[in-house]
C-alpha positions in Angstrom: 0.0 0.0 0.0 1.3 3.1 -0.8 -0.4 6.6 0.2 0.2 10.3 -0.4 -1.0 13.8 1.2 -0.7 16.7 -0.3 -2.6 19.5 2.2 -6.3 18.1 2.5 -5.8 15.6 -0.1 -4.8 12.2 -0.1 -4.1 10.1 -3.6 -3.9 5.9 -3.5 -0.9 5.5 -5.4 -0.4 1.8 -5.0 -2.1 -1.4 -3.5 -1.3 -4.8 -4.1 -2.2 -8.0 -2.2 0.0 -11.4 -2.9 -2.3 -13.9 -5.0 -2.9 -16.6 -2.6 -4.2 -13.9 -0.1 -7.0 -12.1 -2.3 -10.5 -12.2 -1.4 -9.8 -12.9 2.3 -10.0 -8.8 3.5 -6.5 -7.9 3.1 -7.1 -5.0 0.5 -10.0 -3.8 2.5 -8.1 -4.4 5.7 -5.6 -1.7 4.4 -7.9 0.9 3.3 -9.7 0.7 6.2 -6.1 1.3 8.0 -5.2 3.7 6.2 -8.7 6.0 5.5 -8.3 6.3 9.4 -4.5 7.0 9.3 -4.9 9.9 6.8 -8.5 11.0 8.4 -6.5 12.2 11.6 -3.8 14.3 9.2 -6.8 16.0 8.4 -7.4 15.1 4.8 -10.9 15.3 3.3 -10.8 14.0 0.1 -9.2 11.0 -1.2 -8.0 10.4 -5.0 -7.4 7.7 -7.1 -6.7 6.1 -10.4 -7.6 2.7 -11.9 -7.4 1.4 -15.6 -10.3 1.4 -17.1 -10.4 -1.9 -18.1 -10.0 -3.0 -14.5 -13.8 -3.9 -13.7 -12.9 -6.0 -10.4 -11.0 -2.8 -9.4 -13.2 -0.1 -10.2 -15.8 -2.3 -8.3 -13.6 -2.8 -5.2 -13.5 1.4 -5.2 -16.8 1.8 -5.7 -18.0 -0.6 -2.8 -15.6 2.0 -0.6 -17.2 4.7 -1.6 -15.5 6.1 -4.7 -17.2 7.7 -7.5 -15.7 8.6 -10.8 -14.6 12.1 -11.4 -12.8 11.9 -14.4 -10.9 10.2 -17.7 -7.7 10.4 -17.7 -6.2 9.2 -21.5 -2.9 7.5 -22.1 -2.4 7.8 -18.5 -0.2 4.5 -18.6 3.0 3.6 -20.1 1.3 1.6 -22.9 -1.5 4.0 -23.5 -4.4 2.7 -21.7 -6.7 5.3 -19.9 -7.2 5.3 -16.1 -10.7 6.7 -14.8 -10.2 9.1 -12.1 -12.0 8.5 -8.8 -12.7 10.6 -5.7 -14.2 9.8 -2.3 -14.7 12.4 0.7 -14.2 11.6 4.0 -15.8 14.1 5.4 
């Protein structure tokens, strides 16, 4: 898992869970850690991109409370588009 904060905003950069460990609770597990962790640095909004071919993914962000925001095109190295998502935590 990895997390920025910039002022009142924090961006998902990264989560990953090993394989033989998905669909146990680990992702959710982490964001749970870490919505709290950032909460109480007084962030409010939390950003995030996923590829937009990525259904599972774009599902597992939606069931926390992410909504799209945004297209973003050619947003990764072999030209695939992420969709931009948002959630407030206020």
């Amino acid at each position: 898992m990895c997390t920025s904060v910039e002022q009142k905003t924090g961006e998902i950069e990264s989560i990953a869970v090993d394989p033989a460990f998905r669909l146990q609770g680990v992702a959710s597990a982490l964001m749970d850690y870490t919505f709290r962790e950032i909460h109480a640095s007084s962030v409010t909004t939390v950003e995030l991109q996923v590829r937009t071919s990525n259904t599972g993914g774009i599902r597992f962000w939606q069931n926390l409370g992410f909504s799209p925001s945004g297209i973003l095109p050619n947003f990764y190295d072999d030209g695939g588009e992420a969709l931009q998502m948002k959630k407030s935590l206020t």
